[in-house]
C-alpha positions as CSV (number, residue, x, y, z in Angstrom):
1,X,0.0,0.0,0.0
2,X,3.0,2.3,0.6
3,X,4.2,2.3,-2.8
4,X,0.6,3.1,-4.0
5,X,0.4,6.0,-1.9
6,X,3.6,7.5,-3.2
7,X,2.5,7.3,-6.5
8,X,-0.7,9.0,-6.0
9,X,1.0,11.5,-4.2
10,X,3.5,11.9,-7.1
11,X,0.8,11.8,-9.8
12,X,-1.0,14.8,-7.4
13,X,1.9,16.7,-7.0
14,X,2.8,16.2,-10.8
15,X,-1.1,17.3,-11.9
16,X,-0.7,20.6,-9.8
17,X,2.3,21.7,-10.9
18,X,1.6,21.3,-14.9
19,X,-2.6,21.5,-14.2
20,X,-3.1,18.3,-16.2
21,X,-5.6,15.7,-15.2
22,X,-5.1,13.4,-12.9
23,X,-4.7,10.1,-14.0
24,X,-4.5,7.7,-11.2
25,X,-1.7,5.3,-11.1
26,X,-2.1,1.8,-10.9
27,X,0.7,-0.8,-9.4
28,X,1.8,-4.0,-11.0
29,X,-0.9,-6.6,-10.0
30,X,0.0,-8.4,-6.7
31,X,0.8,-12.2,-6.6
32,X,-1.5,-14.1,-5.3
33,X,-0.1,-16.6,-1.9
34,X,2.1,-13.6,-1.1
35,X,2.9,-13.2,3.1
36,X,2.0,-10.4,3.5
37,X,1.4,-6.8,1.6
38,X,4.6,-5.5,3.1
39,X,7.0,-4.4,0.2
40,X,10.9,-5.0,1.2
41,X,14.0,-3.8,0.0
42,X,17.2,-5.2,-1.1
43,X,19.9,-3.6,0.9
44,X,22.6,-3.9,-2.1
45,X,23.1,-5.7,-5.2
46,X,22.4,-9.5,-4.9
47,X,20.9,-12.1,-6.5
48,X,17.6,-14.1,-6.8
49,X,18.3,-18.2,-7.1
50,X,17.0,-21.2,-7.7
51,X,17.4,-22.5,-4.4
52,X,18.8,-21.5,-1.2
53,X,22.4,-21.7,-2.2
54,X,24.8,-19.4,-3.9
55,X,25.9,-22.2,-6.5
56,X,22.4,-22.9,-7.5
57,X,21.6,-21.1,-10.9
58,X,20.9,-17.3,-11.0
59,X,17.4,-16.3,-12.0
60,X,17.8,-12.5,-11.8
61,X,20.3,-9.8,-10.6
62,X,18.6,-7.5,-8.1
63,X,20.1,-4.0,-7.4
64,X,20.4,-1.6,-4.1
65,X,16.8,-0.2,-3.2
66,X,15.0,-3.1,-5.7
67,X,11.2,-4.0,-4.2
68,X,10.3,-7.2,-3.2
69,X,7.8,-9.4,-1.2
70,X,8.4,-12.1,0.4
71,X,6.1,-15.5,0.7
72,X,8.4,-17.5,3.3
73,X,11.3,-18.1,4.0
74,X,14.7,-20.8,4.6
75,X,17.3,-22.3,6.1
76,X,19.9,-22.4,3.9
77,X,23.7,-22.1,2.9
78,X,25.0,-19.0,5.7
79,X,25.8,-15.6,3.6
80,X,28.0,-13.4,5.6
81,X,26.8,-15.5,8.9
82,X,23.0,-15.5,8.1
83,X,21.6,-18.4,6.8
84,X,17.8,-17.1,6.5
85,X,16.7,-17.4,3.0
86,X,13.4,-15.8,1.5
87,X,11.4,-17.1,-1.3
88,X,10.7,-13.2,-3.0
89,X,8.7,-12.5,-5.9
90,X,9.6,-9.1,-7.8
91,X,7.9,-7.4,-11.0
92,X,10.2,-7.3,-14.2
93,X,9.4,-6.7,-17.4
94,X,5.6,-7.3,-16.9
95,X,6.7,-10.8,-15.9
96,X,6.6,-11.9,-11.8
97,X,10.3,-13.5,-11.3
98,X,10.1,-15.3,-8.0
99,X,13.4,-17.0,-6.5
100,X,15.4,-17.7,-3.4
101,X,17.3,-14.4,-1.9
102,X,19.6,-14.2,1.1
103,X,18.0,-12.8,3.9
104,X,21.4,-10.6,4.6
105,X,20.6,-8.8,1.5
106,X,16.8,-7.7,2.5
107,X,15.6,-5.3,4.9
108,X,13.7,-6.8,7.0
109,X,14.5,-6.0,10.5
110,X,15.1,-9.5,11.6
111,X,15.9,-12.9,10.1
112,X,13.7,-14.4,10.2
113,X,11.3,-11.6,10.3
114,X,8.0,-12.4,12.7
115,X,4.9,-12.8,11.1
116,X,6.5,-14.4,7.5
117,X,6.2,-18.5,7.5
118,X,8.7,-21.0,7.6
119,X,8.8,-22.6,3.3
């Protein structure tokens, strides 16, 4: 809902300023089974996998600040001594990608983060 906000706000702010109409914005459609409507972040570049290892195959290359959500998550292989795992879903290309990231690499407050189900 956060991100929906901003972008009415945006598209407000953006319709003042010029005096065009307001058209409102509309988000990617949300994934059904998600967690939770929370949107997290990717606290630097990293990776989205396969599985819950960093020698499974790559499915996508995140960057710094890239939205996710997050269904569950993993134990799995330890990345920088955490070995929470979440099983994200992001929007790319009008396509959902959905993979295994590292929980280091997410901001979610804690690993595992209360409320989000074991996979």
């Amino acid at each position: 809902m956060r991100i929906r906000h901003a972008l009415a706000a945006a598209t407000l702010g953006t319709t003042l300023a010029f005096g065009a109409v307001a058209v409102p914005a509309q988000a990617a459609p949300k994934k059904a089974g998600t967690a939770s409507d929370d949107v997290f972040y990717t606290t630097q570049a990293t990776k989205q996998y396969t599985c819950a290892k960093t020698t499974c195959r790559v499915k996508r290359n995140l960057f710094a600040g890239q939205p996710l959500s997050i269904s569950c998550y993993y134990v799995g292989q330890s990345v920088s001594g955490n070995n929470i795992w979440y099983y994200t879903t992001t929007w790319q290309y009008e396509v959902w990608v959905d993979g295994y990231t590292p929980g280091q690499h997410i901001n979610t407050g804690a690993d595992p983060r209360p409320g989000i189900p074991r996979c």
